[in-house]
N, C-alpha and C positions, 0 to 999 in steps of 0.2 A: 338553204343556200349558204355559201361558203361567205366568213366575211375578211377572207381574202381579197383584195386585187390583184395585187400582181405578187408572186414567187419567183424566185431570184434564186436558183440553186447550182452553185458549181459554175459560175463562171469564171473563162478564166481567158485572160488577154496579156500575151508577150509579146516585145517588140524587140529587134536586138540589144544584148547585156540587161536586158531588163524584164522583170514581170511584173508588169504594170496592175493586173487583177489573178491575186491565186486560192482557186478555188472558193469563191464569193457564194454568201447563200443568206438571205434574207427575207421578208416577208412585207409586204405593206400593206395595213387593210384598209378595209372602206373607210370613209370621213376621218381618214386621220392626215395629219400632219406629221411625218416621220423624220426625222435631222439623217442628217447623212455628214459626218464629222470625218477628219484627219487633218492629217499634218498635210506640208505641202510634199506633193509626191508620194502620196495614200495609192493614188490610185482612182481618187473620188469622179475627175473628169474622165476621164477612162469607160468608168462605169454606167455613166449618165449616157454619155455617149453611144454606147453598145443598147441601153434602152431606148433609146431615141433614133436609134437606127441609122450613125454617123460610123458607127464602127462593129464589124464584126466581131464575134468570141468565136476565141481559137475552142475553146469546149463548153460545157455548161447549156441549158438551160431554163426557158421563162415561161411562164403560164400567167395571161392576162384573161382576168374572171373566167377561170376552168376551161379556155382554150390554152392550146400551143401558141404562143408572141415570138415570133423571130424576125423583127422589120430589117429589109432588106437598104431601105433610105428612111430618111423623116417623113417624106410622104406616106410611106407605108404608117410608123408610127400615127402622124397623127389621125388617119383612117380608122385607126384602132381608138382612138381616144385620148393618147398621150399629147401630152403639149409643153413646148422649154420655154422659158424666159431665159434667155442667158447673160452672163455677167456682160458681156459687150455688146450692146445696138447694133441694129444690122438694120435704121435706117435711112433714107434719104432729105438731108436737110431742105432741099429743093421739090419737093413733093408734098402736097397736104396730109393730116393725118388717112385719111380715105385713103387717099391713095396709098399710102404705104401700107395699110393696112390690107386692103387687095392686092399688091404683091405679094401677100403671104400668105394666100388660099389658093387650094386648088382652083377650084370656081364660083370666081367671086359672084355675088349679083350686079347688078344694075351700082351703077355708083351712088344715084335718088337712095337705091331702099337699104346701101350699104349705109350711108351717112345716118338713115334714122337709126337703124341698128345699132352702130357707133355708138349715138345719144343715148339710147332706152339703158344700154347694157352696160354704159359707163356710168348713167345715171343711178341704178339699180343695185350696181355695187361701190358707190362712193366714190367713185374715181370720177368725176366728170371731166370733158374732154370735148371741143369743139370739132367737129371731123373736117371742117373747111382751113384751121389754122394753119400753115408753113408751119412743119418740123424744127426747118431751122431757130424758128422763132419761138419755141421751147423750152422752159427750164427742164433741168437733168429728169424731177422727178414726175413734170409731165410726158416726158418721152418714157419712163419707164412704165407709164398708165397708158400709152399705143401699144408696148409690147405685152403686155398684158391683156388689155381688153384687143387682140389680135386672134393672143390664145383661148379670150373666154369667148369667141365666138366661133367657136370649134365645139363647145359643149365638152370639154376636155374630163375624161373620167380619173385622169392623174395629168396634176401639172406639176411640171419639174424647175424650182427655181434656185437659179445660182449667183448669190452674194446678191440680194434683191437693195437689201437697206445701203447699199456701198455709196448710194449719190441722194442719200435721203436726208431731212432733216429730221429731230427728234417727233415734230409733229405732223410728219408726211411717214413716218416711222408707224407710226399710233395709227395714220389711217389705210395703211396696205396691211397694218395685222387686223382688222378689222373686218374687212374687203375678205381672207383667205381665211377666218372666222367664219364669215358670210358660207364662203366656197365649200368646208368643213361639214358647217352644217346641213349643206344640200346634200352630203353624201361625196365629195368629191374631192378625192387624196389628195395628198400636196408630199413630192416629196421634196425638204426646203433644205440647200449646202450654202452655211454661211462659217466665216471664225470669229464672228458675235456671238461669243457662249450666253452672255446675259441676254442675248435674244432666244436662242433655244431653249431655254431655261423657262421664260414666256411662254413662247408661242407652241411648242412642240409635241407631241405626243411622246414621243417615243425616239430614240436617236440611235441609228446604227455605224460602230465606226472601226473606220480602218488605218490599218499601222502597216506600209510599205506591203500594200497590195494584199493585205486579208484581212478578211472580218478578226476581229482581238475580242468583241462583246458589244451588249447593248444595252442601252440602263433610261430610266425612264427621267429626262432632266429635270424635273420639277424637285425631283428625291435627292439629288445630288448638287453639289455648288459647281460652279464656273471652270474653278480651281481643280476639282476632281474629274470632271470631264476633259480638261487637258491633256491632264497626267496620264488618263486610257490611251490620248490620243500620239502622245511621245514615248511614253512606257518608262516616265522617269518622272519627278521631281521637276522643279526648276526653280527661278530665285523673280521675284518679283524686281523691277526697275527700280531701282534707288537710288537717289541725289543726292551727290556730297555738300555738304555745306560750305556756302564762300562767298566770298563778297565778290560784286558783278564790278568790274574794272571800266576802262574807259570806252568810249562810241567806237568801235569799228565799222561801222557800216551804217548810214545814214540817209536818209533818202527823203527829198524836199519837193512838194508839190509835182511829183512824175506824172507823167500823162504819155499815152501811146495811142494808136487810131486802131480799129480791128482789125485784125491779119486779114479777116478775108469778109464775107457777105453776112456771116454766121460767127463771126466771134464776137470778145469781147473787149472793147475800148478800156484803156486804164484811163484816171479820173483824178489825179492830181493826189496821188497817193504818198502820203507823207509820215514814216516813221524812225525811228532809231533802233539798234542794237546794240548790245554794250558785251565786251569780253564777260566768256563766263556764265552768258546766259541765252535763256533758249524762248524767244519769242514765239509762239502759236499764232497761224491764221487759218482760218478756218473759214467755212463756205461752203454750197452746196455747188454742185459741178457747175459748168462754166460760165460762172462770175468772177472772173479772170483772173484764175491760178494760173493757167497756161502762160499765158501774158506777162503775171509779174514775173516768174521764174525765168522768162526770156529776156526781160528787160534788164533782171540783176547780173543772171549769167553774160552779157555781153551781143545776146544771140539779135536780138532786136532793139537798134538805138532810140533812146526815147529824143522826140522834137521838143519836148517840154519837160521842164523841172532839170533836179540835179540828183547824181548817186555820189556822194562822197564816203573813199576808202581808206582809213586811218587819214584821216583829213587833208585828202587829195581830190580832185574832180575826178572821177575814172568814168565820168558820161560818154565819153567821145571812143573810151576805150573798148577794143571788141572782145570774145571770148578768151583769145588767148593770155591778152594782156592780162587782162584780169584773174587767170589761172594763174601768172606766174607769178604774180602778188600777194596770192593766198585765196582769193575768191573762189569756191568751189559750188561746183550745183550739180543736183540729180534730178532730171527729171521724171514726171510721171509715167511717160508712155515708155516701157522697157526695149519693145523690140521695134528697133527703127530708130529710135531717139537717141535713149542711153546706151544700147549696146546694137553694133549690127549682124542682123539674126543668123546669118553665115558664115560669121567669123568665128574662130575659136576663144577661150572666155582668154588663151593667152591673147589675142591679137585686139582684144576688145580690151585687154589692162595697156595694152598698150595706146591705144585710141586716146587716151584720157592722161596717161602717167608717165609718157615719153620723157617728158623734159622735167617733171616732179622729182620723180623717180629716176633719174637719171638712165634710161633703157635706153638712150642714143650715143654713137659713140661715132665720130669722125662723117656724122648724115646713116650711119648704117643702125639697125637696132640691133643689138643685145639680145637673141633671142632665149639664150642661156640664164641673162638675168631678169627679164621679162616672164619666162616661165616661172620664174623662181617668187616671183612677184605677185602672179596671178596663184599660185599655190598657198600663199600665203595668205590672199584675202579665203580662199578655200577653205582652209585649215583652218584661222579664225573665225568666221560667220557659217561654220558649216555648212556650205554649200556642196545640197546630195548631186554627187554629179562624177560619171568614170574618171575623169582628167582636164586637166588645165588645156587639152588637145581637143574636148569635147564646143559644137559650135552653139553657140548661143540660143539657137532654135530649137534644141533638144531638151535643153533643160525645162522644170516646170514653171510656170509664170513665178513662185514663191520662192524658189531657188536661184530664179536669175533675177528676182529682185536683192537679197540678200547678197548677191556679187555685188552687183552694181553699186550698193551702197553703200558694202566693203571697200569696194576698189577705192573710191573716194576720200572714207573716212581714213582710210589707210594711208593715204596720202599729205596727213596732217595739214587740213584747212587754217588758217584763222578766221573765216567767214565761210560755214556751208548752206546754202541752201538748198533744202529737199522737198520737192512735191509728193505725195504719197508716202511715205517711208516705207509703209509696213505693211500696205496696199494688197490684198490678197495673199496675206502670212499668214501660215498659224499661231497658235498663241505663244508656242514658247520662241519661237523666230522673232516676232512681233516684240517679245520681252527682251530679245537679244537687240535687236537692234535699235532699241530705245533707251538701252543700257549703254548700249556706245555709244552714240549722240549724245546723255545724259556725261560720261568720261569724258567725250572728246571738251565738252564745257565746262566739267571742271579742270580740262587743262589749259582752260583759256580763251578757246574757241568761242566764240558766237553763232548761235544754232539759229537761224531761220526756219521752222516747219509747216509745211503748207500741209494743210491734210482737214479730211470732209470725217476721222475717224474723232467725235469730240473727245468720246473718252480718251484716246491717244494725248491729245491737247491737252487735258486735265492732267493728267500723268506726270508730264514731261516738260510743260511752259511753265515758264514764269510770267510771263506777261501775254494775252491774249487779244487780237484785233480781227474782225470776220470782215470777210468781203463779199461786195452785196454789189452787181452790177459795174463793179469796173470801181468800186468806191470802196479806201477802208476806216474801219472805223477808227477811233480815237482805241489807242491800245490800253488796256486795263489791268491790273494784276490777278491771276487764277482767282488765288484765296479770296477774292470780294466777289467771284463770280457761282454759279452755280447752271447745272445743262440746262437749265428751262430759261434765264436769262441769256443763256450762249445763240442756243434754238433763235430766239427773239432777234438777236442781233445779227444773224445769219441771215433772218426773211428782211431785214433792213430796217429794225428799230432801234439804230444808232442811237436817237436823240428825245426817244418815247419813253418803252417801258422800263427801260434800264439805264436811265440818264440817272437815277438815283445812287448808281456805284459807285461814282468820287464821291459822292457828298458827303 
């Protein structure tokens, strides 16, 4: 018997001005865990998809254990044995896990003998999971153990997971490699797309990767560093994030005992969150998904006024003030969620620089906009943050998630904040994007600026902060300096041991 699963030969997927997959051919065998790497706009989603049976190939292709594989939908797929996790839930916060779980089978059983199922199989592979619990009432990374143990009750002969660790902490990290460990050893592929090289490097067998839409080569991660698996992935070089040295100048931005109620049934309450920023420097907060990042970045940007506490802005009350005020004072923010938030997905990335940098940027002239200089504006964050993308005419929906985050937080930075706060920065980038735009942030502060960073990426945090504080249920901690911290103490403070095991780091 062949210890093939699945071949992948000659696929190939165009969509107008673009070839998104050209001529693809790869291999993945039994019990392996194989990396599936590039840049943003590889190609990688493209590919998965067409395995998964979301998208047709214009040519090419697949043979699943020495049959013909051509799925017509995902049902087809996972008939065949294939199974996705994908980077974004697909479920219902108002539903128990069961139930959501039976949404996503052909034919479920009985809901009695789905729940025991649920139990045995979550049990079995370290994920445990209550199947009677509200979704809603879920952290990040137990929602990510219903999409999972959804697919492992498919008996999945490849499952396909993308950007798994993105809402994990470092010890809920340790126990999904464990769990696909588990899955490895029964005989049952994994093919896993993250831009965690030091996770592929771990967990991987074998990593195949692509460079605008074709296979470049494949090399076995464990034999190569971080750094070199990049470099296949850009076909270049790049410069690692460097901080200039300086002294951090006076509070711009300061915030005293805030408190907000949950936007809705499922969110998350802020909790009397009290910290400073000073010119010049670049605070980290960090968390595991929704322990109220969403929140704080609404509360600072203007977008939801807090009933309680105070935001003072070069030592002004700006609590009462709404989004705009606070833009035209220098308070700038980018949100997490790209499409719908930060940019709207039908607009062109001109009309979307202008959403944001009308009155910044001066793009208004007598109520009329400037479209002459508005283009000229949005080509500019283009041209800087190399965003792959036809034109400044191109709408926001077309570009790749990694691409149109790079606008977004060009457009911004390009805007010269004195106060920016970012949720995600680098949020589904690849490495050298990822280096780019932590490089900017890391410039825009030593020009002065005050960086706010929200992000669940810790390495990113390590990187790039000087001071560190995680939020844990709507509560943040007491902020600490990087250099006394280390990830296993971060992790800690993450799951809510503000005042336990790393109360030792002022001392």
């Amino acid at each position: 018997m062949s210890d093939t699963l699945l071949s992948i030969r000659g696929l190939t997927k165009a969509y107008p001005g673009v070839v998104a997959n050209d001529d693809v051919s790869f291999d993945i065998l039994k019990g392996e865990i194989h990396a599936l790497l590039g840049e943003n706009g590889a190609g990688k989603s493209t590919l998965v998809k067409m395995i998964f049976g979301l998208v047709k190939p214009d040519r090419g292709e697949m043979v699943l254990d020495g049959a013909p594989y051509a799925p017509g939908q995902p049902s087809d797929a996972r008939l065949s044995g294939v199974a996705m996790v994908f980077q974004h839930f697909s479920l219902f916060n108002a539903l128990d896990v069961a139930e959501n779980v039976a949404l996503g089978m052909e034919t479920p059983p009985p809901m009695r003998d789905l729940a025991r199922q649920i139990k045995e199989v979550s049990e079995t592979y370290g994920l445990p999971l209550d199947p009677h619990r509200i979704v809603g009432t879920l952290s990040a990374g137990e929602r990510q153990r219903v999409e999972i143990i959804r697919c492992l009750l498919q008996n999945p002969r490849l499952l396909i997971m993308d950007e798994p660790t993105s809402v994990l902490t470092p010890q809920e990290v340790e126990i999904l490699f464990d769990t696909l460990r588990k899955l490895k050893a029964e005989g049952t592929s994994i093919l896993y797309i993250s831009h965690k090289l030091e996770e592929i490097r771990t967990l991987c067998d074998e990593a195949t990767i692509l460079r605008l839409g074709k296979n470049v080569g494949t090399c076995t991660p464990r034999d190569v560093t971080a750094r070199q698996m990049a470099e296949m992935m850009v076909g270049s070089s790049f410069a690692t994030p460097e901080a200039r040295a300086g002294e951090t100048g006076e509070v711009l931005l300061k915030c005293d005992a805030l408190s907000l109620p949950a936007p809705g049934a499922f969110g998350t309450p802020l909790r009397e969150v009290s910290f400073e920023v000073r010119a010049g420097e670049v605070l980290g907060i960090g968390g595991v998904a929704g322990n109220g990042q969403d929140e704080l970045l609404a509360a600072l940007s203007g977008e939801r006024l807090s009933p309680k506490g105070s935001i003072w802005f070069r030592g002004r009350d700006i609590s009462r003030d709404g989004p705009i005020r606070r833009r035209d004072a220098g308070l700038l923010s980018g949100p997490e969620e790209r499409l719908g938030h930060a940019a709207a997905p039908n607009m062109s990335l001109t009309e979307n620089a202008v959403l944001t940098a009308s009155r910044r940027k001066g793009l208004l002239s007598r109520g009329f906009i400037d479209w002459r200089k508005a283009q000229g504006f949005a080509e500019e964050v283009i041209d800087r943050f190399d965003v792959r993308t036809p034109g400044a005419g191109t709408a926001a929906r077309a570009l790749s998630g990694g691409n149109l985050q790079k606008f977004v937080v060009g457009r911004e930075i390009m805007q010269g904040p004195d106060v920016f706060v970012v949720n995600q920065p680098t949020w589904g980038v690849d490495a050298a994007a990822a280096a780019a735009i932590r490089q900017a942030l890391l410039d825009l502060a030593a020009q002065g600026a005050a960086i706010i960073c929200i992000s669940q990426d810790l390495d990113e945090l390590m990187e790039i902060s000087d001071r560190f504080g995680a939020l844990n249920e709507g509560r943040l901690s007491p902020t600490r300096r990087v250099a006394e911290l280390d990830i296993e103490k971060i992790g800690l403070m993450m799951g809510g041991a503000h005042d336990m095991e790393v109360a030792h780091v002022d001392g």
